[in-house]
C-alpha positions in Angstrom: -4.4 -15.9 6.5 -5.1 -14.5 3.3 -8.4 -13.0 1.6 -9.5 -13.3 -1.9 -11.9 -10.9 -3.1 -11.4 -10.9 -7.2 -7.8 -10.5 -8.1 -7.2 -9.0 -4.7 -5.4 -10.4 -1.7 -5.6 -9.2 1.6 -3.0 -10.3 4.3 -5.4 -9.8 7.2 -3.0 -10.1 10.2 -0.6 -7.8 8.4 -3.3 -5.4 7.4 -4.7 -4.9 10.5 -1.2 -4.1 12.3 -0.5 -1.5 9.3 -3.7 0.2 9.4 -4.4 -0.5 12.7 -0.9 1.2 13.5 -1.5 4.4 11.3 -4.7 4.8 12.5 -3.3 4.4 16.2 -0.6 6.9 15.4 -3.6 9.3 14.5 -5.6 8.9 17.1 -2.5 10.0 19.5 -1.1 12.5 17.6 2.1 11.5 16.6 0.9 11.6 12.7 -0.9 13.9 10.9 -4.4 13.1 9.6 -3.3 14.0 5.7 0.3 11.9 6.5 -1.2 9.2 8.0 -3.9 8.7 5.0 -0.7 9.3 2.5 1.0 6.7 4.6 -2.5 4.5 4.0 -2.4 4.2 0.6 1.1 3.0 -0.4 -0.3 -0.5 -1.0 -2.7 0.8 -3.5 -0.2 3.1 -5.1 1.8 0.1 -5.1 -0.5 -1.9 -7.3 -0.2 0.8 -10.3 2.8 -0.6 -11.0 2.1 -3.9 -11.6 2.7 -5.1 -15.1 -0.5 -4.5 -17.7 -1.3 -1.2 -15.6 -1.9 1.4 -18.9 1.6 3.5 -18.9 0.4 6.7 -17.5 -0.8 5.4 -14.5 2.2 2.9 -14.1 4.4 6.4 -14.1 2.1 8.0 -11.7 2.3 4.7 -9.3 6.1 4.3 -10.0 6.8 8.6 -9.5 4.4 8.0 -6.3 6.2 4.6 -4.9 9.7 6.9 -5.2 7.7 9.5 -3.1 6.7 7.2 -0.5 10.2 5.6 -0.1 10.9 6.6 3.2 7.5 5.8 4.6 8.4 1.9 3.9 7.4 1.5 0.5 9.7 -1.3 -0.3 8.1 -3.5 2.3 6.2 -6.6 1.5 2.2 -5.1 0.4 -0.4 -6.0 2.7 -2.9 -5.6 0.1 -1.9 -7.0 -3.8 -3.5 -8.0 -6.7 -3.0 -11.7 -7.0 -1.1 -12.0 -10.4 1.5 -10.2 -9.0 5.4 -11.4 -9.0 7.4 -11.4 -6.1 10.6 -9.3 -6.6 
């Protein structure tokens, strides 16, 4: 269950349990507000690094990704642009 807005794909079930979960883990306190919206926005991080990105934002999305490593960066995005190659 995909959705296609432009070059954007959103895997709806998948988006919901990831947001849905960081903004759970807010709401009880087991995350901080400014963690949890950090945590948020490694899918759009993720999509500075897609090929064709100008180079200094690619290095800012790359230095970023390395920054948000342990917080599950390296998981499959729930939100990509729709040219972009599996690794």
């Amino acid at each position: 269950m995909v959705l296609r807005a432009g070059r954007l794909e959103i895997d709806v079930p998948r988006s919901l349990g990831y947001f849905g979960g960081i903004a759970a883990a807010v709401a009880v306190g087991l995350l901080e507000p400014p963690l949890g919206v950090f945590i948020a926005a490694v899918p759009f991080v993720k999509m500075l690094t897609t090929p064709g990105t100008p180079d200094p934002l690619r290095f800012l999305g790359l230095v970023t990704e390395g920054a948000a490593q342990p917080v599950g960066s390296s998981g499959q995005g729930t939100v990509r642009l729709a040219d972009e190659v599996d690794e």
